[in-house]
Structures are given as structure tokens and as C-alpha cells.
Biopython code that builds the backbone (N, CA, C, O; Angstrom):
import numpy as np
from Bio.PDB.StructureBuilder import StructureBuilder

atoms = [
    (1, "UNK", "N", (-29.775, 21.257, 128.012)),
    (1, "UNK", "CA", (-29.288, 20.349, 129.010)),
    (1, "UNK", "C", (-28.910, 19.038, 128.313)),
    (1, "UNK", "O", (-29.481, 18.670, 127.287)),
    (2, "UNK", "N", (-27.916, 18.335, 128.911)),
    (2, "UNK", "CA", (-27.755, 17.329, 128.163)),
    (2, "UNK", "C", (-27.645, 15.896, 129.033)),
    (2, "UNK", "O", (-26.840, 15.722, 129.948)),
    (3, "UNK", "N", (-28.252, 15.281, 128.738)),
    (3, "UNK", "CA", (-28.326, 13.891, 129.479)),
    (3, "UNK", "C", (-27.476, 12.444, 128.844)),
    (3, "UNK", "O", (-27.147, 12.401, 127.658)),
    (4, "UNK", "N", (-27.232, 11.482, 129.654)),
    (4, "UNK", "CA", (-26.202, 10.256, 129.028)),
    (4, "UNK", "C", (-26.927, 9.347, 128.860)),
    (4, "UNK", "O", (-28.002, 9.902, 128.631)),
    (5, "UNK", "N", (-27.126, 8.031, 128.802)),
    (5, "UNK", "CA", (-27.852, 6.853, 129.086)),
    (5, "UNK", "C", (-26.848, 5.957, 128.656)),
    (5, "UNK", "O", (-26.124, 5.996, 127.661)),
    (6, "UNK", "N", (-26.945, 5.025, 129.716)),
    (6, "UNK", "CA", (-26.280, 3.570, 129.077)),
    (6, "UNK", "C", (-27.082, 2.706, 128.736)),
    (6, "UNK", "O", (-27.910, 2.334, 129.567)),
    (7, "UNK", "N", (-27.073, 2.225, 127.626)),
    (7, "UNK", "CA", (-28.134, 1.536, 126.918)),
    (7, "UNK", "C", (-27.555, -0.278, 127.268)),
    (7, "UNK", "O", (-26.398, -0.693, 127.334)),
    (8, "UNK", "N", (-28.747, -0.974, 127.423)),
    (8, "UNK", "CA", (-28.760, -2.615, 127.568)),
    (8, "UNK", "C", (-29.472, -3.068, 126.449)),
    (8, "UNK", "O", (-30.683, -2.871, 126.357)),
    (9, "UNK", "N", (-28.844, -3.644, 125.613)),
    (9, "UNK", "CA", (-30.120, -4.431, 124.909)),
    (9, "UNK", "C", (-28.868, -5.621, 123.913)),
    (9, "UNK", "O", (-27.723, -5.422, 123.507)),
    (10, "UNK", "N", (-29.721, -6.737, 123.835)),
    (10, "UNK", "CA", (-28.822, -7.842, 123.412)),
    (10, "UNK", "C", (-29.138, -8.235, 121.507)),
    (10, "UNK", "O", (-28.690, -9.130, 120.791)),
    (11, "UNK", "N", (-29.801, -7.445, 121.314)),
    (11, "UNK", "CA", (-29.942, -7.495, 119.741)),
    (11, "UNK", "C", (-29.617, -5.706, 118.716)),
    (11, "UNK", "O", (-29.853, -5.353, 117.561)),
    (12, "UNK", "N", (-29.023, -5.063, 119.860)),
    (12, "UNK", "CA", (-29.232, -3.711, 119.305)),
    (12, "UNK", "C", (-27.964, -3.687, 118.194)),
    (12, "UNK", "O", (-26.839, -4.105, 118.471)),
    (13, "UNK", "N", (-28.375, -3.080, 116.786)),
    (13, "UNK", "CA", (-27.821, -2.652, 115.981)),
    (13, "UNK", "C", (-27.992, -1.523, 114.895)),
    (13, "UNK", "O", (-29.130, -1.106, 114.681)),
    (14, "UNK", "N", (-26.910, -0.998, 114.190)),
    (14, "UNK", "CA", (-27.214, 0.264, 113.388)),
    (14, "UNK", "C", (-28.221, 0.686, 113.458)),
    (14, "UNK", "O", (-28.690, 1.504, 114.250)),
    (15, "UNK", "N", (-28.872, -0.109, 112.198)),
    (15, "UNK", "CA", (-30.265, 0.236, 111.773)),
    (15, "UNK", "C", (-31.191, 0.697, 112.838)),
    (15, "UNK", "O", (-32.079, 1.537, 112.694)),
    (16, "UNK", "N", (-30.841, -0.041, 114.087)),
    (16, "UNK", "CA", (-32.246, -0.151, 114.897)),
    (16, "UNK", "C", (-31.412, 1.060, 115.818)),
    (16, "UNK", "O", (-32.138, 1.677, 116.597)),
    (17, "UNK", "N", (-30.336, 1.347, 115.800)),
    (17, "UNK", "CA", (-30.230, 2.714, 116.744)),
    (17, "UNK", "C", (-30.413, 4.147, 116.231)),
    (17, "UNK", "O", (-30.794, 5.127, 116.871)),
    (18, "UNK", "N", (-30.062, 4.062, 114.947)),
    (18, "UNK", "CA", (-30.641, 4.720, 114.006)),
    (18, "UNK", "C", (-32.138, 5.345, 114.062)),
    (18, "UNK", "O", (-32.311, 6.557, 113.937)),
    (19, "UNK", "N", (-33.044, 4.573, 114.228)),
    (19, "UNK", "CA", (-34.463, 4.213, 113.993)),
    (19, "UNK", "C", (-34.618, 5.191, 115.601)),
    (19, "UNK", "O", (-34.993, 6.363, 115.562)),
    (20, "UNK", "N", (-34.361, 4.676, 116.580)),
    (20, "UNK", "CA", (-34.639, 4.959, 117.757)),
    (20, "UNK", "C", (-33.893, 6.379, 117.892)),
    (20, "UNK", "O", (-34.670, 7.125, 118.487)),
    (21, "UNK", "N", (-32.344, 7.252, 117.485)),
    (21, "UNK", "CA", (-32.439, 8.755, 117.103)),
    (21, "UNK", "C", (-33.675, 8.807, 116.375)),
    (21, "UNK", "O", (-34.607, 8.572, 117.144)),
    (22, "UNK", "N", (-34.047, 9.018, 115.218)),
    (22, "UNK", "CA", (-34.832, 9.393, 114.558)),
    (22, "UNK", "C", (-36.426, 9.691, 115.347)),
    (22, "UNK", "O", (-37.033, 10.744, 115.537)),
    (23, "UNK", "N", (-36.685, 8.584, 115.610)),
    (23, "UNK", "CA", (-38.040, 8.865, 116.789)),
    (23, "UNK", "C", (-37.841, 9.754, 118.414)),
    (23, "UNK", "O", (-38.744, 10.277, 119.068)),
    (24, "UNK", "N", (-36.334, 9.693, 118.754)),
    (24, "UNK", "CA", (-36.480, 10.460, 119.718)),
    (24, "UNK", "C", (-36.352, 11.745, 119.204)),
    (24, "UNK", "O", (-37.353, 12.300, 119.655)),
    (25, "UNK", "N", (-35.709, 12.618, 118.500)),
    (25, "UNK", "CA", (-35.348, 13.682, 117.539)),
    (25, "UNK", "C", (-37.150, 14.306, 117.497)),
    (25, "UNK", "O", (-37.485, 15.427, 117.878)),
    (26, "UNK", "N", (-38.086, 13.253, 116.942)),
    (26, "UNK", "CA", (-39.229, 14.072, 116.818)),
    (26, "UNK", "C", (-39.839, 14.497, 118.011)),
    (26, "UNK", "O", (-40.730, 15.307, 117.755)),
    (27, "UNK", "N", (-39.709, 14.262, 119.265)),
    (27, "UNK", "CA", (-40.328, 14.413, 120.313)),
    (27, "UNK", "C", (-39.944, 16.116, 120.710)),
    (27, "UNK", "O", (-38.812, 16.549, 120.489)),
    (28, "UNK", "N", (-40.766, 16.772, 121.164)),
    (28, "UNK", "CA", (-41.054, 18.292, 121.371)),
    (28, "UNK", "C", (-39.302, 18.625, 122.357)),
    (28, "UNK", "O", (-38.418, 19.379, 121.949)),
    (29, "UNK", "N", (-39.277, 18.148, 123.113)),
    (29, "UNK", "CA", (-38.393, 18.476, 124.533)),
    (29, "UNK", "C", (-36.922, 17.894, 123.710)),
    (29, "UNK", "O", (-35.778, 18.301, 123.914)),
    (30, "UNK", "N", (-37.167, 17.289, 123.158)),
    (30, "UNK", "CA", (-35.800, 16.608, 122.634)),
    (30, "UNK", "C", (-35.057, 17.404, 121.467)),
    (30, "UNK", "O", (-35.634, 17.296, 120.385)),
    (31, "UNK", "N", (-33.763, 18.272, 121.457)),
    (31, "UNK", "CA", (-33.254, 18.130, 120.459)),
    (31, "UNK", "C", (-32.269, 17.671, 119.456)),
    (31, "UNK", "O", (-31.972, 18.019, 118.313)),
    (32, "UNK", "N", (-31.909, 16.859, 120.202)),
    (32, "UNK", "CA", (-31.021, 16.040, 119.668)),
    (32, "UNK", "C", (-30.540, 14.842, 120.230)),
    (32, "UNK", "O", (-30.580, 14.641, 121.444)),
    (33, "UNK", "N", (-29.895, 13.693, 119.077)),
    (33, "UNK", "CA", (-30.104, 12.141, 119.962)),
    (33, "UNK", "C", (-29.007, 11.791, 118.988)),
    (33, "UNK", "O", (-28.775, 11.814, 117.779)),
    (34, "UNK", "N", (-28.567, 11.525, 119.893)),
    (34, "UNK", "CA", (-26.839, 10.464, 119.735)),
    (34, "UNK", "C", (-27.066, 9.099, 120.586)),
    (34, "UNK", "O", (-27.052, 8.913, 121.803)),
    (35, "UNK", "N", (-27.294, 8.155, 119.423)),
    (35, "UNK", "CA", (-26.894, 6.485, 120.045)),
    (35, "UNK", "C", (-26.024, 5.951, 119.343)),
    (35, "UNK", "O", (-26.238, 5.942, 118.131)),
    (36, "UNK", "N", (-24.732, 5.317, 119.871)),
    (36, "UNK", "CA", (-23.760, 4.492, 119.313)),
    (36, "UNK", "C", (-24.155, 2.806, 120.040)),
    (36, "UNK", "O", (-24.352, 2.584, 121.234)),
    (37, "UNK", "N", (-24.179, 2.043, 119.185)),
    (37, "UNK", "CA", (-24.723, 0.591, 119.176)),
    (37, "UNK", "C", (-23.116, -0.108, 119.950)),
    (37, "UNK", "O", (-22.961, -0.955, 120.830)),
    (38, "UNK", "N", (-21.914, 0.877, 118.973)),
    (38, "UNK", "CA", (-20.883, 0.383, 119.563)),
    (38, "UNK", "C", (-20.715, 0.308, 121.462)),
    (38, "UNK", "O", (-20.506, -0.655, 122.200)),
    (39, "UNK", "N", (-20.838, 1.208, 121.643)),
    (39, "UNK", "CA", (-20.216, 1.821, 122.631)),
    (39, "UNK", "C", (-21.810, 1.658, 123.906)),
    (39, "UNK", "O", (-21.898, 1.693, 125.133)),
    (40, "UNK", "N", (-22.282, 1.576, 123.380)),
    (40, "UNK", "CA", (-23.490, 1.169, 124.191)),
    (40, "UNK", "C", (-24.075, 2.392, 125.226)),
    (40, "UNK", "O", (-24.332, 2.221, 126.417)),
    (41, "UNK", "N", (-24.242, 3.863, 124.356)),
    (41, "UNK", "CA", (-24.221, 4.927, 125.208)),
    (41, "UNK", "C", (-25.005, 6.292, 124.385)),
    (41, "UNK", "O", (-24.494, 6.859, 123.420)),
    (42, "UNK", "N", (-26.176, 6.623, 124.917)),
    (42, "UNK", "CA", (-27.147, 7.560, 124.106)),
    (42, "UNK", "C", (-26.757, 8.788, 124.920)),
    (42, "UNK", "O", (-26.541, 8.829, 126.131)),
    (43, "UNK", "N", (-26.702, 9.898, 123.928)),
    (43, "UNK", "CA", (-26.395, 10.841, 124.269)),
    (43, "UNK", "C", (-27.700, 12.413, 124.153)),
    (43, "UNK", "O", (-27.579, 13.048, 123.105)),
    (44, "UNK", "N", (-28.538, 12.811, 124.906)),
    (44, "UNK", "CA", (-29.487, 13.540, 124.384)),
    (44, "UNK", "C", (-29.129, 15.053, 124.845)),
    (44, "UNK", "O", (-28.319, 15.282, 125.743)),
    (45, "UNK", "N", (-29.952, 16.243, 124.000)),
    (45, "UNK", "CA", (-29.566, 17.207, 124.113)),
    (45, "UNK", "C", (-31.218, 17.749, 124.329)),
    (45, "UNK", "O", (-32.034, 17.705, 123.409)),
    (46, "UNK", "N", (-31.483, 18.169, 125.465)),
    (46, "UNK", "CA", (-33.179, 18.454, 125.839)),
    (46, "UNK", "C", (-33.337, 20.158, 126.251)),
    (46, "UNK", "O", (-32.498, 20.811, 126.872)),
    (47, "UNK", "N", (-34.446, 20.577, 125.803)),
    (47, "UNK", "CA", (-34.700, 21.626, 126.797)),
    (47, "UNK", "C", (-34.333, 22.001, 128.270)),
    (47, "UNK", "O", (-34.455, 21.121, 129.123)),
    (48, "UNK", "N", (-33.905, 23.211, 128.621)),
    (48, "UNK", "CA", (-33.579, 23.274, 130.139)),
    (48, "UNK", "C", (-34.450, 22.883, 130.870)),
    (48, "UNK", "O", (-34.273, 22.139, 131.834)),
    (49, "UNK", "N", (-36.094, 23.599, 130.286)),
    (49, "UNK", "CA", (-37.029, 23.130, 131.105)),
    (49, "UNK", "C", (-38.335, 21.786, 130.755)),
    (49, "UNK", "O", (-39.557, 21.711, 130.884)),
    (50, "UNK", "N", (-37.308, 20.938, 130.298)),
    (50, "UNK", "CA", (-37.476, 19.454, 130.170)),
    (50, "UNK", "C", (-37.710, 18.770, 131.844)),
    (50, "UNK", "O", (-36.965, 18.688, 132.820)),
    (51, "UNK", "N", (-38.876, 18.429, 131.625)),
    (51, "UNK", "CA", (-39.064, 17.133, 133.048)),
    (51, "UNK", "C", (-37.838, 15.718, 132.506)),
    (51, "UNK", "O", (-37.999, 14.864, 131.634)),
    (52, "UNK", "N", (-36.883, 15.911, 133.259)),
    (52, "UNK", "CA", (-35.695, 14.652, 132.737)),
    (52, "UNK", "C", (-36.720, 13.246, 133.465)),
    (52, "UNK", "O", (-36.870, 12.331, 132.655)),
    (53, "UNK", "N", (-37.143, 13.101, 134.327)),
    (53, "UNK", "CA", (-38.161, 11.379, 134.345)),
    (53, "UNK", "C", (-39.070, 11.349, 132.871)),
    (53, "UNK", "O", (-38.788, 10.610, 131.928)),
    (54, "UNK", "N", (-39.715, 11.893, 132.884)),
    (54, "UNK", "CA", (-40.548, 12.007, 131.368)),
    (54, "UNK", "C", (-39.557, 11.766, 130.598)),
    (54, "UNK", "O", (-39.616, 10.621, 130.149)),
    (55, "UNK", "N", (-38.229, 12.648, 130.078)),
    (55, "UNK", "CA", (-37.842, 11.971, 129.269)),
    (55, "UNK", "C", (-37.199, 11.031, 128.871)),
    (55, "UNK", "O", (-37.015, 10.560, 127.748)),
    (56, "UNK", "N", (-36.656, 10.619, 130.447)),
    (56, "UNK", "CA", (-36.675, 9.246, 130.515)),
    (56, "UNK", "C", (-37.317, 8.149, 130.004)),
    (56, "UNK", "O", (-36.901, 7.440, 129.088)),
    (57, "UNK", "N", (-38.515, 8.003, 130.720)),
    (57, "UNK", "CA", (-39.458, 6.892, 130.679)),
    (57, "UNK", "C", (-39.890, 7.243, 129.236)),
    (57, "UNK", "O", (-40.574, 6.281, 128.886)),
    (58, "UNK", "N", (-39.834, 8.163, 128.190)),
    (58, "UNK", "CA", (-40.328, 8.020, 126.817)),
    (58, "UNK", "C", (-39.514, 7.960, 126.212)),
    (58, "UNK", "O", (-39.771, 7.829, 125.016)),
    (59, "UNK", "N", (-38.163, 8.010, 126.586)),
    (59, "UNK", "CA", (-36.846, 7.446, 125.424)),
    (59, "UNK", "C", (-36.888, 5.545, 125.934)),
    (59, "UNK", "O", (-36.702, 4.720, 125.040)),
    (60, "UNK", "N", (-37.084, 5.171, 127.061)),
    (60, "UNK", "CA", (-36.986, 3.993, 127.449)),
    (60, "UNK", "C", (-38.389, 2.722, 126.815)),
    (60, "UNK", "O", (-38.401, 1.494, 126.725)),
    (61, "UNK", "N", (-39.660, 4.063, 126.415)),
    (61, "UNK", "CA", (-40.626, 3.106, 125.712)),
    (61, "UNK", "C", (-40.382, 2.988, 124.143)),
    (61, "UNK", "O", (-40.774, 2.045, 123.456)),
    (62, "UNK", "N", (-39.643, 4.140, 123.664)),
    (62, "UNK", "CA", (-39.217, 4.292, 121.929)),
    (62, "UNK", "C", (-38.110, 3.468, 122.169)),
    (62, "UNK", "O", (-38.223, 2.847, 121.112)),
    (63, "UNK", "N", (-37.293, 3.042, 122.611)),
    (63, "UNK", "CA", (-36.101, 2.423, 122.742)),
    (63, "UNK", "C", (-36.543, 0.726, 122.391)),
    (63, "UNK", "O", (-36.198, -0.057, 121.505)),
    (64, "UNK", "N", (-37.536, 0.622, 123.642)),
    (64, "UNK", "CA", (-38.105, -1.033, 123.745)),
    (64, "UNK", "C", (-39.426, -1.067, 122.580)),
    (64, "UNK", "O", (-40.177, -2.041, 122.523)),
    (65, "UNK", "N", (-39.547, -0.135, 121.879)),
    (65, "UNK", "CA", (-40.863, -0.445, 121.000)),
    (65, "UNK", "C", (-39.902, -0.616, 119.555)),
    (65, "UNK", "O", (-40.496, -1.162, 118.625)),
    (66, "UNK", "N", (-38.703, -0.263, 119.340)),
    (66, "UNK", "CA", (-38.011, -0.318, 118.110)),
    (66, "UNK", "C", (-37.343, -1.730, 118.450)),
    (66, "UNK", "O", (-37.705, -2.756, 117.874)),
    (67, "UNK", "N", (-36.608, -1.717, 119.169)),
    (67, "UNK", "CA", (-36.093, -2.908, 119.400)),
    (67, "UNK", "C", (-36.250, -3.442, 120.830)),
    (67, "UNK", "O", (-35.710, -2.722, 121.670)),
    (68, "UNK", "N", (-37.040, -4.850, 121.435)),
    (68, "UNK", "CA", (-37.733, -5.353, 122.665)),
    (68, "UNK", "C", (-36.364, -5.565, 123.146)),
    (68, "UNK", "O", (-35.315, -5.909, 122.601)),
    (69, "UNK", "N", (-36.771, -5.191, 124.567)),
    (69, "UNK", "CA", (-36.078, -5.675, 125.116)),
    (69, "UNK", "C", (-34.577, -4.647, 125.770)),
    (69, "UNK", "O", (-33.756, -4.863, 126.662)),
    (70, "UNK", "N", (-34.785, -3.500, 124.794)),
    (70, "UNK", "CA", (-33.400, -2.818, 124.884)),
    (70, "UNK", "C", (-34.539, -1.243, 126.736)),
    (70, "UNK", "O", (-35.678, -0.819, 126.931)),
    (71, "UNK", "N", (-33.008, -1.095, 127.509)),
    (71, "UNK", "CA", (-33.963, -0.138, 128.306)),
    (71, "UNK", "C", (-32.571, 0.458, 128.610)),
    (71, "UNK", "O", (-31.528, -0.147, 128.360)),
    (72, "UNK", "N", (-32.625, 1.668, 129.158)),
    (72, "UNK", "CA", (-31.625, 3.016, 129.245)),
    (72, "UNK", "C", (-31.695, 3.123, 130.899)),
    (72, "UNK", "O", (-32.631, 2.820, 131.640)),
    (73, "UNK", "N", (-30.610, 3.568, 131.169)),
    (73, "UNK", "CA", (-30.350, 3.887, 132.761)),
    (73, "UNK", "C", (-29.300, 5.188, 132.732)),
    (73, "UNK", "O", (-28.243, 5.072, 132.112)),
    (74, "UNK", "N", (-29.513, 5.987, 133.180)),
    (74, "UNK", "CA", (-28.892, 7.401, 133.488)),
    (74, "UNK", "C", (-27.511, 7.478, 134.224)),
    (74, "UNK", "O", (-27.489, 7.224, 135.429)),
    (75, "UNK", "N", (-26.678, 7.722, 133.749)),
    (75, "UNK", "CA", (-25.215, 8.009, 133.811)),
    (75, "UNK", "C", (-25.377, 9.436, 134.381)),
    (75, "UNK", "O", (-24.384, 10.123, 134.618)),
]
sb = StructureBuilder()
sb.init_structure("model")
sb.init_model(0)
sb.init_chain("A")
sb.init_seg("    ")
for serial, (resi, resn, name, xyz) in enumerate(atoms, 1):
    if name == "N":
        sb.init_residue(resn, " ", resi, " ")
    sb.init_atom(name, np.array(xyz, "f"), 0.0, 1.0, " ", f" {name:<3s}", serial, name[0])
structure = sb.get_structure()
């Protein structure tokens, strides 16, 4: 299944979107994580039988624990 997010955050760059694939990538339900810093838009690829709020609310705490302040809303 694949989910969108539009990402907010006023300091987000490479490195730090980078950082935030990488930590979502390790999470069980997740397999794959596309964030462009440009474009301001995460792209995830999850299990069918993924709870999508869960993986919400734990891409939205790895998101704000790499860089404060940044939070995701569902497209």
C-alpha cells in the first residue's frame, strides 16, 4: 500500500530528510520511504496489513525527533 504525506517543517533539509528515510525504512510495516526536502512530500510504501494511524503517528514522531518541529499530514 502506498501512502503520501505533505511534510511542514521550516528547517528541513537533505541531510535531515535523509536521516528521517533511513529511520523510517527500519521500522517492521514500512518498506520503503521517499522524502524530497524540495518538494515538501514523503512518499511511503507499507504493508497491506499496516494500521495506516500507527504509521502515521510514528513517521510524525521520527520526523519531529530528527528535525523539531517538522509534522506530516496525509494527502
Amino acid at each position: 500500500m502506498k501512502l503520501k504525506y505533505e511534510v511542514k517543517s521550516k528547517n528541513l533539509c537533505a541531510n535531515c530528510a535523509s536521516k528521517i528515510e533511513e529511520a523510517l525504512i527500519k521500522e517492521d510495516s514500512i518498506d520503503k520511504a521517499s522524502l524530497s526536502f524540495m518538494t515538501e512530500k514523503l512518499k511511503l510504501e507499507v504493508s497491506d496489513d499496516a494500521d495506516i494511524d500507527q504509521i502515521t503517528k510514528l513517521a510524525n514522531q521520527i520526523a519531529d525527533k530528527i528535525e523539531p518541529g517538522t509534522s506530516l499530514t496525509a494527502i
